[in-house]
N, C-alpha and C positions, 0 to 999 in steps of 0.2 A: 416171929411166927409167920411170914405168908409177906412182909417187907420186903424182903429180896426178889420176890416176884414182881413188885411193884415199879423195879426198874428194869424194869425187861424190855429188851429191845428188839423186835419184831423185824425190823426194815432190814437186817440181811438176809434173812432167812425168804424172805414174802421178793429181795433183789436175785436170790439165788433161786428160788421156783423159776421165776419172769425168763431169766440166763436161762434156763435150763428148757423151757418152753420156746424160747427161741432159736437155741441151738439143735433140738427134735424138728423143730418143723424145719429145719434149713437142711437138714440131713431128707429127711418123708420128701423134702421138694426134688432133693438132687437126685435120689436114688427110684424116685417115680417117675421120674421125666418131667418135673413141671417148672421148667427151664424158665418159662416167664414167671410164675411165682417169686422162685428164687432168685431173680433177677430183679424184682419191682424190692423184695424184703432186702438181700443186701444193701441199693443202690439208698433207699430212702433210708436204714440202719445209719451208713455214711455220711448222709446228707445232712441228719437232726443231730447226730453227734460230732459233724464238724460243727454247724452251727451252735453250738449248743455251748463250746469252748471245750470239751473233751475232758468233762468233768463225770463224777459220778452220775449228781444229778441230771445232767444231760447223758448220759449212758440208758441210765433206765427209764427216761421219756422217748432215748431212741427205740430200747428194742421193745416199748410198745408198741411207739405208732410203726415199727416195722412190723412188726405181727399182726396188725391189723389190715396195714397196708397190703402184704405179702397174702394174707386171706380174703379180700373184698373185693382190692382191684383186678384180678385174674378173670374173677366170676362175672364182674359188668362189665369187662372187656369182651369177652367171649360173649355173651348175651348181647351186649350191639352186633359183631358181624352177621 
């Protein structure tokens, strides 16, 4: 009755939202001109997922903290000059 549900496993679905929000904002970057956005989100993408050993688990702590990175450091870069 309702067992089957009990093994349900959430983490591709919740890995494939994350993919899919990262690859939206890397398109919104290219295609608005926000060249340094796009630039900080790839570069640190690269960076946390070489370090990381190029594992899953290290895939989807890249394209967080690239997402985050690619949204916060644009804005207090630009706000220093």
């Amino acid at each position: 009755m309702g067992i089957g549900l009990a093994h349900m496993d959430f983490t591709p679905l919740f890995y494939g939202v994350v993919m899919f929000l990262g690859l939206w904002s890397m398109w919104h970057k290219i295609t608005h001109g926000q060249i340094l956005g796009f630039t900080i989100e790839v570069s640190v993408f690269a960076l946390v997922f070489i370090l990381h050993g190029g594992t899953m688990a290290g895939g989807f702590a890249a394209m967080i903290c690239a997402l985050l990175a690619g949204s916060i450091l644009p804005r207090t870069i630009r706000r220093n000059k």
